[in-house]
ZADO-1210 file (C-alpha; in nm, 4 decimals, padded with zeros to 6 digits):
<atoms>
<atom x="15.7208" y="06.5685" z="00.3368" code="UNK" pos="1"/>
<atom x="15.5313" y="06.7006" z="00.5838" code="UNK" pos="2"/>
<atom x="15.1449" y="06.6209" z="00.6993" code="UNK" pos="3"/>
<atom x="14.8911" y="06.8480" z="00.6424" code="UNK" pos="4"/>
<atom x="14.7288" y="06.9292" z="00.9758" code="UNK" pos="5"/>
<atom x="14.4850" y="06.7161" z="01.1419" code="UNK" pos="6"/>
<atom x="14.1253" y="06.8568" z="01.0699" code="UNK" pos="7"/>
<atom x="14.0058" y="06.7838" z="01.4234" code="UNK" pos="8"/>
<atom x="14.0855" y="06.9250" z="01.7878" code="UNK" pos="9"/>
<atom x="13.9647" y="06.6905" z="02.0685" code="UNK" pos="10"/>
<atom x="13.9716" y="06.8637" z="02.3982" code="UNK" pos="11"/>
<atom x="13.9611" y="06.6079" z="02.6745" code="UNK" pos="12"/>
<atom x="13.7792" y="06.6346" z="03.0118" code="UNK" pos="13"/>
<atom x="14.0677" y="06.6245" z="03.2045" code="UNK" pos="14"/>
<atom x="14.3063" y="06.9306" z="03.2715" code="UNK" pos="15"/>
<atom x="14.7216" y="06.9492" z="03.2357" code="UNK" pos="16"/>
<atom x="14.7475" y="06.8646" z="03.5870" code="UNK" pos="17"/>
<atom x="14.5704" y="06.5264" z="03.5422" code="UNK" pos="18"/>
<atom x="14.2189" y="06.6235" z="03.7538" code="UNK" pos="19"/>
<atom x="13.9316" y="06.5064" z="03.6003" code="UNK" pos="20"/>
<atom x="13.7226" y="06.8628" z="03.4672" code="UNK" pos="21"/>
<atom x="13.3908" y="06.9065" z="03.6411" code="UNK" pos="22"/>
<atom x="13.0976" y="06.9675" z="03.6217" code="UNK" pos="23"/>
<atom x="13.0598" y="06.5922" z="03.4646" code="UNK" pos="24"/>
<atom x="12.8196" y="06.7173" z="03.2269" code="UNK" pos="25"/>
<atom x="13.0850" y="06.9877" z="03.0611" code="UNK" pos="26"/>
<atom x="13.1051" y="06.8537" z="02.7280" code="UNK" pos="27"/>
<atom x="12.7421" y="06.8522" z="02.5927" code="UNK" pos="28"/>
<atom x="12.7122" y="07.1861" z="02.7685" code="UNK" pos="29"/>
<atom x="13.0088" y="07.3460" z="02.6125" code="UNK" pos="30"/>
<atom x="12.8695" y="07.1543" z="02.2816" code="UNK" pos="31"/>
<atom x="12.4846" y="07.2799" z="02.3582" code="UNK" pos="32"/>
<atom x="12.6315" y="07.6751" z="02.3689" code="UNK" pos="33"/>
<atom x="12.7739" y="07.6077" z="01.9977" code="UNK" pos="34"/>
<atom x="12.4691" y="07.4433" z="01.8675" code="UNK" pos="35"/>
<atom x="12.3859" y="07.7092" z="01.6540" code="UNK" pos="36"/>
<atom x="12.6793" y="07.6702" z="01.4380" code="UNK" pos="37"/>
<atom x="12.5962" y="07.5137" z="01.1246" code="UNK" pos="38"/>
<atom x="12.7416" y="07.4957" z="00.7955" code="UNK" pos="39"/>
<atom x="12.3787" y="07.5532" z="00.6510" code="UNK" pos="40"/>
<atom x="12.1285" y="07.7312" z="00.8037" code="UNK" pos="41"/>
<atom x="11.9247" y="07.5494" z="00.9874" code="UNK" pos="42"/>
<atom x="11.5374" y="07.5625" z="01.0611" code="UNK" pos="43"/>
<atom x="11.2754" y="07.3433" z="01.1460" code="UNK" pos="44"/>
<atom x="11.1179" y="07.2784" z="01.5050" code="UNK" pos="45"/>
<atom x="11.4512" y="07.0235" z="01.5962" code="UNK" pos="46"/>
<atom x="11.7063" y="07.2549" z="01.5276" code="UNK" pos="47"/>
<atom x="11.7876" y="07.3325" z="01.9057" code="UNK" pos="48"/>
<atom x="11.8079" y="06.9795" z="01.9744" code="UNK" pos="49"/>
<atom x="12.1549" y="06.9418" z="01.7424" code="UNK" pos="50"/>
<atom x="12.4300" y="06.9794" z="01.8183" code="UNK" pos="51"/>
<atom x="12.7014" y="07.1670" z="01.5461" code="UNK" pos="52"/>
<atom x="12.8041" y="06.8896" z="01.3756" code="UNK" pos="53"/>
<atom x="13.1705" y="07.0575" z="01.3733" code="UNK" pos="54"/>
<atom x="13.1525" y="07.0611" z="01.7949" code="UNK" pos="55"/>
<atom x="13.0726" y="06.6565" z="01.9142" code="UNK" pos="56"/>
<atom x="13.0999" y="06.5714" z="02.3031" code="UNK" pos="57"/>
<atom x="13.2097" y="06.2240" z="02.3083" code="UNK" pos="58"/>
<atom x="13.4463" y="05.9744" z="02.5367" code="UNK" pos="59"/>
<atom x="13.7147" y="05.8805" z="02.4644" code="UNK" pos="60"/>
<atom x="13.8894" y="05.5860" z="02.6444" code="UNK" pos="61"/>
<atom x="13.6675" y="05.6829" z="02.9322" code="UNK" pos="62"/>
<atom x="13.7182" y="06.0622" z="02.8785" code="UNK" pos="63"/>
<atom x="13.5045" y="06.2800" z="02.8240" code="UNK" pos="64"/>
<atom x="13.6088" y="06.5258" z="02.5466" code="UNK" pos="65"/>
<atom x="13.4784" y="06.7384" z="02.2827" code="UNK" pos="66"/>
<atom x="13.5076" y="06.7147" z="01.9280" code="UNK" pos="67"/>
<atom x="13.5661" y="07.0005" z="01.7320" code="UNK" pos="68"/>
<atom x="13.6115" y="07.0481" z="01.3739" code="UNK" pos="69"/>
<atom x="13.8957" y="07.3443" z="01.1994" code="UNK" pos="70"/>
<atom x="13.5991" y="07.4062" z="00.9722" code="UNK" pos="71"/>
<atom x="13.4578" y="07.5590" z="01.2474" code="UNK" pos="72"/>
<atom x="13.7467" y="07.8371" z="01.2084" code="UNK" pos="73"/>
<atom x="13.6694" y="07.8848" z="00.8841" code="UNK" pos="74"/>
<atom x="13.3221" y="07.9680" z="00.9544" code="UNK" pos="75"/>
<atom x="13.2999" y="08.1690" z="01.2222" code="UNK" pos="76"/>
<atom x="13.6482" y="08.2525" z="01.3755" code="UNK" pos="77"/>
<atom x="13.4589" y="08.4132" z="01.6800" code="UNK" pos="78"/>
<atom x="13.3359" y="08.0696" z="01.8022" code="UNK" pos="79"/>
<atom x="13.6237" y="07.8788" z="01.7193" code="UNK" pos="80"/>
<atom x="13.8072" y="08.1372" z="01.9779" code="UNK" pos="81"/>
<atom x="13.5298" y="08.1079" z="02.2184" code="UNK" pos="82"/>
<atom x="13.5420" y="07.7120" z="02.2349" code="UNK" pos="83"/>
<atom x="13.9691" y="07.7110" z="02.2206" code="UNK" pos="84"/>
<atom x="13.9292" y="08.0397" z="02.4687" code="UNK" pos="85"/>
<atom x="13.7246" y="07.7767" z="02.7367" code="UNK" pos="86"/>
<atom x="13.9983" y="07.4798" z="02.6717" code="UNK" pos="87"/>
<atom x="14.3012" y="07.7019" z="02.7675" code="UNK" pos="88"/>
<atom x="14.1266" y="07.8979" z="03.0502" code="UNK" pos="89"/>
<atom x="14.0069" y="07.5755" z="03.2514" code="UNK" pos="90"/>
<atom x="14.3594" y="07.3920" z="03.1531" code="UNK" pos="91"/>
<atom x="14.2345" y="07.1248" z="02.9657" code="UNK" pos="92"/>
<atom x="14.4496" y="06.9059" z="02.7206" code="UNK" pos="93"/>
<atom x="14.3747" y="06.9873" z="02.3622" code="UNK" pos="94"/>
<atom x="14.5264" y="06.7173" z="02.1090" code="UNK" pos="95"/>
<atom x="14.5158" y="06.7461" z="01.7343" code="UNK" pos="96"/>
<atom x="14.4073" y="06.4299" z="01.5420" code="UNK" pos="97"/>
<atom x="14.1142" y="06.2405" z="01.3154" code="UNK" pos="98"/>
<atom x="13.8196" y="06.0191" z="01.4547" code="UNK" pos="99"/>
<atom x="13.9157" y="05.6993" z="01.3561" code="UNK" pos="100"/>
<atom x="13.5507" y="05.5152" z="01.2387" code="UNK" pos="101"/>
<atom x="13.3989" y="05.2346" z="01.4470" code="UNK" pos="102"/>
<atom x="13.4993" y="04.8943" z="01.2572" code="UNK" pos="103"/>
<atom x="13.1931" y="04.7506" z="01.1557" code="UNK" pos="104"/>
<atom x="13.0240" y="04.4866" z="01.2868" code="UNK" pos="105"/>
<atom x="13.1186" y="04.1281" z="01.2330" code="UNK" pos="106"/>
<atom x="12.8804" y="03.9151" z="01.1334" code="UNK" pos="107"/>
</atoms>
C-alpha cells in the first residue's frame, strides 16, 4: 500500500551544493511576501503582522527552512508556484514530510 503524500514541503536554507542560502534573514522574508495568504480572509489592524499559516519559517536542526503547507496549492496555485518557483531557482533542498509536535513538557 502506498502512503498518501506528505502534506508539508520544508525548504531548507541551504542549497544542493551544501552552501548555507543568504541573506540570513531569507525565510521570514520569503514567508513575509506570502503573508497575505489565508484560508479566511483576514482583517483587523494585525493582519500584516501574520504570517500564512500554510508558509512557517522555522529551523530545523540549525537550518533555517520554510514551512509550507500543499493546502497552499489548493488555494491559490499562483503562490504555491511562486514560493516552489524561489526554492528551485536559488537551488535549495526541498524535502517532503510532517512537523513532528514538540513533546510536552515533563513535569
Amino acid at each position: 500500500m502506498d502512503a498518501p503524500p506528505a502534506q508539508h514541503v520544508f525548504i531548507q536554507g541551504v542549497t544542493r551544493s551544501g552552501r548555507i542560502f543568504r541573506p540570513s534573514d531569507w525565510a521570514e522574508r520569503l514567508a513575509g511576501v506570502l503573508s497575505p495568504f489565508h484560508p479566511q480572509a483576514a482583517s483587523g489592524p494585525d493582519t500584516h503582522l501574520r504570517y500564512s499559516p500554510w508558509v512557517q519559517p522555522t529551523v530545523v536542526a540549525g537550518i533555517k527552512c520554510v514551512v509550507v503547507d500543499r493546502a497552499l496549492r489548493d488555494f491559490d496555485e499562483r503562490a504555491w508556484d511562486f514560493v516552489m518557483g524561489f526554492a528551485r531557482d536559488n537551488d535549495l533542498v526541498i524535502t517532503e514530510a510532517c512537523p513532528v509536535p514538540e513533546p510536552p513538557n515533563a513535569g
